[in-house]
C-alpha positions in Angstrom: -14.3 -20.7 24.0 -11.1 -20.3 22.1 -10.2 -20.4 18.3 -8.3 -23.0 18.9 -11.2 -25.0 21.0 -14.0 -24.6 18.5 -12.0 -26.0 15.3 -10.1 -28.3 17.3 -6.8 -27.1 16.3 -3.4 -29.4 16.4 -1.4 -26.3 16.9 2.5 -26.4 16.0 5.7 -24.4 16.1 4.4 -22.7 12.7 1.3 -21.5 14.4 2.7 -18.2 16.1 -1.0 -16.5 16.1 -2.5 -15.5 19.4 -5.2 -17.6 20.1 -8.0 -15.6 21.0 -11.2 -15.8 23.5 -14.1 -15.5 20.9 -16.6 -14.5 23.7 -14.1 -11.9 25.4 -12.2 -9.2 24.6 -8.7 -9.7 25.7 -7.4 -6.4 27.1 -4.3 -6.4 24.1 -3.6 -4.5 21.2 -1.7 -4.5 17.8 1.0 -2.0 18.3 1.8 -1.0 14.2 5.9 -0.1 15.8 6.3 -3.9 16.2 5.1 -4.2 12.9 7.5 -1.7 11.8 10.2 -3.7 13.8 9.9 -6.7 12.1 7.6 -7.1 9.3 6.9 -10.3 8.1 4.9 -12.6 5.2 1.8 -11.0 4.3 2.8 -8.3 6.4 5.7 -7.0 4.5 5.4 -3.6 3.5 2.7 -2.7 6.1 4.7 0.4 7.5 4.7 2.2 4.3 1.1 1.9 3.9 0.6 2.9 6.8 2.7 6.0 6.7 1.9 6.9 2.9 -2.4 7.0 4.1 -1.2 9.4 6.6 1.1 11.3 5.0 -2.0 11.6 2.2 -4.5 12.5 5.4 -1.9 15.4 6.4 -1.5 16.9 3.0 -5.6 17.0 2.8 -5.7 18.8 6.5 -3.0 21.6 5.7 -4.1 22.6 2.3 -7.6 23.0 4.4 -6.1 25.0 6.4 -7.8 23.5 9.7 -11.1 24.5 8.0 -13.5 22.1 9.2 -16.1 23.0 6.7 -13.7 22.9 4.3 -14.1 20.0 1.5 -10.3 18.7 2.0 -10.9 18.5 5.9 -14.4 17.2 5.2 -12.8 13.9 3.0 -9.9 13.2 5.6 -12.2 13.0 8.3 -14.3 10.5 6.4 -11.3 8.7 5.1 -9.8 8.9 8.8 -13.3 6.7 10.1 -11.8 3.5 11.8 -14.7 1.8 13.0 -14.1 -1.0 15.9 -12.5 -4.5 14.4 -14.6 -7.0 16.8 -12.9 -9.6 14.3 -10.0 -9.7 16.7 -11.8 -10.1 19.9 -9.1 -7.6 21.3 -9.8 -4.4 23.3 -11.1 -3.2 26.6 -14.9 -4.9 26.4 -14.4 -7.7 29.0 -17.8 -9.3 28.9 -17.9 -9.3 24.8 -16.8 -8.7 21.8 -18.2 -5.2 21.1 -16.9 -2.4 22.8 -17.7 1.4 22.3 -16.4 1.8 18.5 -15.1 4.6 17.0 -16.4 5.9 13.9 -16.6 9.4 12.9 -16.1 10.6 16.5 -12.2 8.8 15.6 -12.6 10.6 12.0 -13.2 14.0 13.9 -10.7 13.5 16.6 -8.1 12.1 14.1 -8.4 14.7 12.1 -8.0 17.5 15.2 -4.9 15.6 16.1 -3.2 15.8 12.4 -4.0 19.7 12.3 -2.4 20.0 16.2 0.7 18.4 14.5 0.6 20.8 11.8 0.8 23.6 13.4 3.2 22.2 16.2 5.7 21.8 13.5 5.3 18.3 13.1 4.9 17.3 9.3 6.8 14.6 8.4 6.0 12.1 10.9 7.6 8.1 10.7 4.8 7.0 12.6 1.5 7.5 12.9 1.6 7.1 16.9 3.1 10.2 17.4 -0.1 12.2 17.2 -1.6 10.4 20.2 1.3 12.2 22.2 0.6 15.2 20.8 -3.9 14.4 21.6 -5.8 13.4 24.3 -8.4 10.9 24.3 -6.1 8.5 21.6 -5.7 5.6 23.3 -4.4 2.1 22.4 -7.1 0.9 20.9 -7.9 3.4 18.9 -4.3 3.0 17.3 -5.3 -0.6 17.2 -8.6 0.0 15.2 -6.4 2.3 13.0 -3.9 -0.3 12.3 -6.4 -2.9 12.0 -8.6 -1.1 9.9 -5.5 0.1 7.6 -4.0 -3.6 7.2 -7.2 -5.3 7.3 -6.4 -6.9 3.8 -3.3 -8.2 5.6 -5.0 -9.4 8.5 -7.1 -11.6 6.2 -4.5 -13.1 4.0 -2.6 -14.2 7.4 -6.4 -15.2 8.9 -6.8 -17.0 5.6 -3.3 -19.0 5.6 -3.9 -20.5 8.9 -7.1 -21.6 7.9 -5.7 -23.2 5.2 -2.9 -24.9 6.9 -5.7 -26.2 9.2 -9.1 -27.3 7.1 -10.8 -24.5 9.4 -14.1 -24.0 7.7 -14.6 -20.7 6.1 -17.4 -18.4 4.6 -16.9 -15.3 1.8 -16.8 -12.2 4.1 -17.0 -8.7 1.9 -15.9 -5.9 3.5 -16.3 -2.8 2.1 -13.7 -0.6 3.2 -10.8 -3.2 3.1 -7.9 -1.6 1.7 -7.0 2.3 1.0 -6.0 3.1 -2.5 -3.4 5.6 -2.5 -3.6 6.2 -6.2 -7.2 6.8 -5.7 -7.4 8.1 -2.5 -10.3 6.4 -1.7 -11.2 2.9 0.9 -12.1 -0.5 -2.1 -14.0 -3.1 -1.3 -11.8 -6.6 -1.0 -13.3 -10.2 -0.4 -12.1 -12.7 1.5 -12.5 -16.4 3.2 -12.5 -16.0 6.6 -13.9 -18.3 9.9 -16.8 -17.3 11.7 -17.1 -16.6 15.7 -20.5 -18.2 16.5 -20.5 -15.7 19.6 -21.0 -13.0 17.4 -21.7 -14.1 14.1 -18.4 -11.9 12.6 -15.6 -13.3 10.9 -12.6 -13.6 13.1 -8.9 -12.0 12.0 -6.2 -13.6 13.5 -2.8 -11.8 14.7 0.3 -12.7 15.1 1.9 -12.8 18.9 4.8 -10.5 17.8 2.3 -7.6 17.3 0.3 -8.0 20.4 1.5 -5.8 23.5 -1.1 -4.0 26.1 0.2 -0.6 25.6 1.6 0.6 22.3 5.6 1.1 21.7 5.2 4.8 21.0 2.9 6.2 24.2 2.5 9.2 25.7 3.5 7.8 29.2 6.4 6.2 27.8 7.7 9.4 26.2 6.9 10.9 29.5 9.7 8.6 30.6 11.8 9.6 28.4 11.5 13.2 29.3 12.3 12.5 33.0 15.5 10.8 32.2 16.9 13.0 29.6 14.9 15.9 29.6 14.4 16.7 33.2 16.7 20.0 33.4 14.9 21.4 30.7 11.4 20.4 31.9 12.3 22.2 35.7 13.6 25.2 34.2 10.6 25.9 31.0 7.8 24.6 32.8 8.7 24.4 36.5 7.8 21.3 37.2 8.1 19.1 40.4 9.7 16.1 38.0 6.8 12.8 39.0 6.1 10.0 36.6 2.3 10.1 37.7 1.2 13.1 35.6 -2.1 13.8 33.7 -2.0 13.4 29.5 -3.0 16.8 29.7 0.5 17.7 31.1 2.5 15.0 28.8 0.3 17.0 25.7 1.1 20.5 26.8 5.1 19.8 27.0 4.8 17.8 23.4 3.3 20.7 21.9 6.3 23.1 23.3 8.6 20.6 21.6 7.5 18.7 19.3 11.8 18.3 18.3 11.4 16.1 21.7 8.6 14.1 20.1 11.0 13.2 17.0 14.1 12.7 19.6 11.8 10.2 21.4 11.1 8.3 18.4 14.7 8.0 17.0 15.5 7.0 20.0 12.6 3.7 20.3 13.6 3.1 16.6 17.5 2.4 18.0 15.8 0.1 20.9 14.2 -3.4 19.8 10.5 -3.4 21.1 9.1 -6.3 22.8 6.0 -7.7 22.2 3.2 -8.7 25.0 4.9 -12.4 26.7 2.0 -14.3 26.1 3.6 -17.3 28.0 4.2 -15.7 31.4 1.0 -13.0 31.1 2.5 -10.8 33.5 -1.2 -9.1 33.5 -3.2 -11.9 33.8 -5.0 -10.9 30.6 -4.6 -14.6 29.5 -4.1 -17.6 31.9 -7.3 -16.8 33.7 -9.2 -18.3 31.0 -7.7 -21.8 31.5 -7.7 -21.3 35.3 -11.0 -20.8 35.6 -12.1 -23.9 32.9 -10.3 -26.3 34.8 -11.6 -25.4 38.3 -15.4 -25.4 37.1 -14.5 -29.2 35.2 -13.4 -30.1 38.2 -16.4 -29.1 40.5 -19.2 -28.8 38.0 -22.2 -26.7 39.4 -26.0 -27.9 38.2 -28.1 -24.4 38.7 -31.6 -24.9 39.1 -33.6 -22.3 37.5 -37.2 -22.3 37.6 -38.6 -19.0 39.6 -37.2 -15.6 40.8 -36.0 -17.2 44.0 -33.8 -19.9 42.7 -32.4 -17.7 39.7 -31.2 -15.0 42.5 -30.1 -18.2 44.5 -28.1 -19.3 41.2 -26.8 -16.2 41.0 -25.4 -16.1 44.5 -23.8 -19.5 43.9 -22.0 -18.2 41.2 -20.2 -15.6 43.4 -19.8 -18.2 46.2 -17.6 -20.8 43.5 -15.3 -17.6 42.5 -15.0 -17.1 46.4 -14.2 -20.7 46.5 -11.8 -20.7 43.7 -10.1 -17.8 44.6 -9.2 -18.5 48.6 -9.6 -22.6 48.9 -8.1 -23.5 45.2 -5.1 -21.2 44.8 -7.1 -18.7 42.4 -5.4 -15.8 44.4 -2.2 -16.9 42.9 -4.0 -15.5 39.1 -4.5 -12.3 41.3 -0.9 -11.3 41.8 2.3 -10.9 39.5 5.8 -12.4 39.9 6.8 -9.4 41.9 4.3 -9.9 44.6 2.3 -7.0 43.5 -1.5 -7.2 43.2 -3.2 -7.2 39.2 -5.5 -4.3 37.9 -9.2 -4.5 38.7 -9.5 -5.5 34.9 -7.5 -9.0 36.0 -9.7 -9.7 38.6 -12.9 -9.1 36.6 -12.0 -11.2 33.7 -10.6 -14.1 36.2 -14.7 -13.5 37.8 -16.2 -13.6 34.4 -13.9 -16.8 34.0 -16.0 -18.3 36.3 -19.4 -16.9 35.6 -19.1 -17.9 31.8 -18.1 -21.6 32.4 -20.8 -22.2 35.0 -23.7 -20.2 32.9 -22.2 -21.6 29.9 -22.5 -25.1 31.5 -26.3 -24.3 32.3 -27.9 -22.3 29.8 -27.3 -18.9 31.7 -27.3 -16.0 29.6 -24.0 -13.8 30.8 -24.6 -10.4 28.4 -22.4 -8.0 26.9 -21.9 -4.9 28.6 -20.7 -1.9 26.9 -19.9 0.2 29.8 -17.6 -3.1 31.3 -14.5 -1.5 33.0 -15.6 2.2 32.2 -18.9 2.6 33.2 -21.1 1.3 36.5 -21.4 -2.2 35.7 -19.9 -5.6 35.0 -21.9 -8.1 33.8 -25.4 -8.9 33.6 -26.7 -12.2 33.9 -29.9 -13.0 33.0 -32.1 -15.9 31.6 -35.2 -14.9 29.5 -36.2 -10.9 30.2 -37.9 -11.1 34.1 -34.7 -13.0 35.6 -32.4 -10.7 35.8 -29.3 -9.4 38.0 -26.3 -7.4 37.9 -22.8 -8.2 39.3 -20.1 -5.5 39.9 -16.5 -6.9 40.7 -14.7 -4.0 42.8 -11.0 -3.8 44.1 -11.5 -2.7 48.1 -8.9 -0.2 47.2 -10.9 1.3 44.3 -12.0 4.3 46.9 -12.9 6.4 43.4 -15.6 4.1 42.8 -17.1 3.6 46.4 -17.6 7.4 46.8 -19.8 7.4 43.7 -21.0 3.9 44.4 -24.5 5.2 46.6 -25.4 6.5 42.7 -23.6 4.6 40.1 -24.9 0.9 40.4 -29.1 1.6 41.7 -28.8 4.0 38.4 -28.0 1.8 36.6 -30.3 -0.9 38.0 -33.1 1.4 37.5 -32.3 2.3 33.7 -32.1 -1.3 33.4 -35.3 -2.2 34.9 -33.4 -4.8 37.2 -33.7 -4.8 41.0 -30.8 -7.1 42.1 -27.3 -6.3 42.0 -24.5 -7.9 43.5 -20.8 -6.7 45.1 -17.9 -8.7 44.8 -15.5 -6.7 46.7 -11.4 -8.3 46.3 -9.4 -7.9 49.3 -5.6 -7.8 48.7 -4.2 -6.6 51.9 -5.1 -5.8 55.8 -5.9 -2.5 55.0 -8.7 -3.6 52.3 -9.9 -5.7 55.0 -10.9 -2.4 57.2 -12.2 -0.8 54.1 -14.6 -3.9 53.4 -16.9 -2.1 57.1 -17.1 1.4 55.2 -18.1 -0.8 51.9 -20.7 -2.6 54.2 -22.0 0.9 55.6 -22.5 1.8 51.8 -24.4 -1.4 50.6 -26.5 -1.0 53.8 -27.7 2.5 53.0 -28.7 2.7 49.4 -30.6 -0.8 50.8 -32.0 1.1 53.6 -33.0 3.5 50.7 -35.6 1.3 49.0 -33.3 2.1 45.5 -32.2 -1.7 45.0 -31.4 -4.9 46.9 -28.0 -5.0 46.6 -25.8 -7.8 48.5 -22.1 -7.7 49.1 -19.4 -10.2 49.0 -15.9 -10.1 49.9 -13.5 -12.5 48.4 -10.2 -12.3 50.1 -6.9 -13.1 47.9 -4.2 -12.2 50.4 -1.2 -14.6 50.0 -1.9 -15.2 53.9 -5.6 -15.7 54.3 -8.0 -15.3 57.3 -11.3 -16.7 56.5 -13.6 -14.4 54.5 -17.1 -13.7 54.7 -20.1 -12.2 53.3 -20.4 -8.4 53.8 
């Protein structure tokens, strides 16, 4: 359900906040260079916050020298702790609202990425971004936890005038580490009235859509980019490279370090460029309109899911996957599957338009569709379950994911076996001919971890070529 669904919102031309899923992450991010770009209302003022906390942080890491024993190092690591902001219900956790956090592992790895700045030269940065480039293992959402965490106060006072505009009931949330004081150097506790997401009992922020974007302005790939098309003499004759735009972040790091004057060239230059938020409207993803497409298709053909021994829950569950086959290659769903261009979406797409499907439908009949932790990282997908002995686990695969089927004889029976479930379930998406003769080796897979005695697993291909033949089970 969305925001806008459970208060019954009357939205108008003022209301310019992304409305989000309260049961799902969306796969977006608040990228704090679009708040530099154009700061606005409560908002106002956010980039120098922003930089003055980390110009504070770096001061505290260079006067300790790197010592990470050292009490200086010891207080920016703990001030540096930006713990996950579920309240957004933005991120990479696909079947929830809770994905893997952050912490003090983000305090720790903050902190290593303001000393590797340090001593690259870099000490007067004008955006916090840059030390991602100069770090692995900072992704966008950690810079969105950052942000979030560093403008939470913000985020409520927006949250809050929305609510107001709209009667939307509200509760006194505390937070304890709302707002930095710089005077202080220390995190206050703030209060505010916020709504609450019934999913997950947490207050919900709101965002506004000019913030929103799936990968930040300022990103290692992006000043990749820029190192091809200005750099690329320089980057043949230092490091003699084959010039490729597919490169590991370990590379992009290495050559960042070497010239960290490129860094601060790259960022001048993004600075002189205006920076476009995520188009919410068109999705070019399909991180949004799945949800819609999916709610009107199960209104339309409304499933009843009779539930009342192991047999019919596994035979409920098979349903399931037979509607998003339906959907997807009799009701235009593969049309959700493919962008403007006539190339195919990510496998993270596919899986939320397939948790579309599973959520409405168990939604609709008291079917319990859990959180998973590990969705789009780790083995699994979803798990669907009703009461602790009915149980199974659904994977949704792209054909042409060949780094998952090699592991797949190991990842999903481990994980059915950590689980204590038996049951799990392939939905394999076939976007060309040549998935189509992958789907026999994917067969030959299922049939011997089967054969195996691990699990019962049970495969099924959904086509979403433009053209289709008819599918069928695996």
């Amino acid at each position: 359900m969305k925001f806008s669904e459970l208060f019954k919102l009357a939205t108008t031309q003022a209301d310019n906040w992304f409305d989000p899923v309260l049961s799902v992450d969306t796969p977006l991010f608040i990228d704090p260079f679009l708040i530099y770009d154009q700061e606005r209302g409560p908002f106002r003022g956010s980039h120098a916050e922003i930089v003055r906390f980390f110009k504070q942080m770096f001061t505290l890491i260079a006067k300790s020298g790197g010592n990470k024993q050292s009490t200086r190092y010891l207080k920016a690591v703990d001030d540096l702790i930006f713990p996950e902001v579920a309240e957004l219900c933005l991120g990479y956790t696909q079947s929830g609202t809770k994905g893997a956090g952050s912490g003090s592992e983000l305090g720790r790895l903050m902190a290593g990425a303001i000393w590797d700045a340090i001593e690259t030269g870099l000490h007067n940065i004008k955006h916090f971004e840059e030390v991602a480039i100069l770090r692995e293992n900072i992704g966008p959402d950690r810079i969105s936890d950052a942000t979030a965490n560093l403008l939470r106060h913000r985020l409520a006072a927006y949250t809050e005038q929305v609510c107001r505009r709209h009667q939307v009931p509200v509760k006194k949330v505390r937070y304890t580490r709302a707002r930095y004081n710089p005077t202080h150097q220390r995190w206050v506790p703030c209060s505010f009235f916020l709504p609450i997401n019934p999913y997950n009992g947490k207050p919900v922020l709101l965002v506004p859509e000019y913030y929103i974007r799936d990968l930040p302005t300022l990103d290692p790939t992006d000043f990749w980019e820029y190192c091809i098309n200005y750099k690329a003499d320089s980057l043949r004759r230092e490091f003699n490279l084959d010039i490729s735009r597919n490169v590991p972040k370990s590379q992009i790091v290495e050559v960042a370090r070497k010239h960290v004057d490129w860094v601060t060239q790259y960022v001048q230059f993004r600075e002189q460029r205006k920076a476009k938020p995520y188009n919410i409207g068109r999705d070019p993803k399909g991180f949004i309109k799945w949800y819609e497409g999916t709610q009107k298709f199960c209104g339309r053909h409304p499933l009843a899911l009779i539930i009342d021994s192991p047999e019919t829950f596994l035979k409920s569950v098979e349903t399931l996957t037979d509607a998003f086959r339906h959907f997807v290659e009799e009701n235009a769903g593969y049309r959700l599957l493919w962008n403007d261009n006539g190339t195919s979406r990510s496998e993270r797409a596919a899986q939320l338009l397939f948790l579309g499907i599973v959520k409405h439908y168990c939604a609709a009949n008291n079917v319990d569709v859990s959180p998973e932790p590990n969705i789009g990282r780790g083995p699994v997908d979803f798990k669907v379950s009703q009461g602790y002995r009915l149980r199974a686990l659904l994977e949704l695969k792209l054909a042409r994911n060949t780094k998952f089927w090699d592991g797949a004889k190991k990842q999903l029976p481990t994980y059915l076996k950590a689980e204590k479930i038996r049951h799990g379930y392939f939905v394999v998406i076939v976007y060309t001919e040549n998935d189509l003769s992958r789907v026999r080796r994917i067969k030959r897979i299922i049939s011997d971890v089967n054969k195996a005695g691990q699990a019962v697993l049970k495969g099924i291909s959904v086509d979403a070529t433009p053209d289709k033949p008819s599918a069928s089970h695996l």
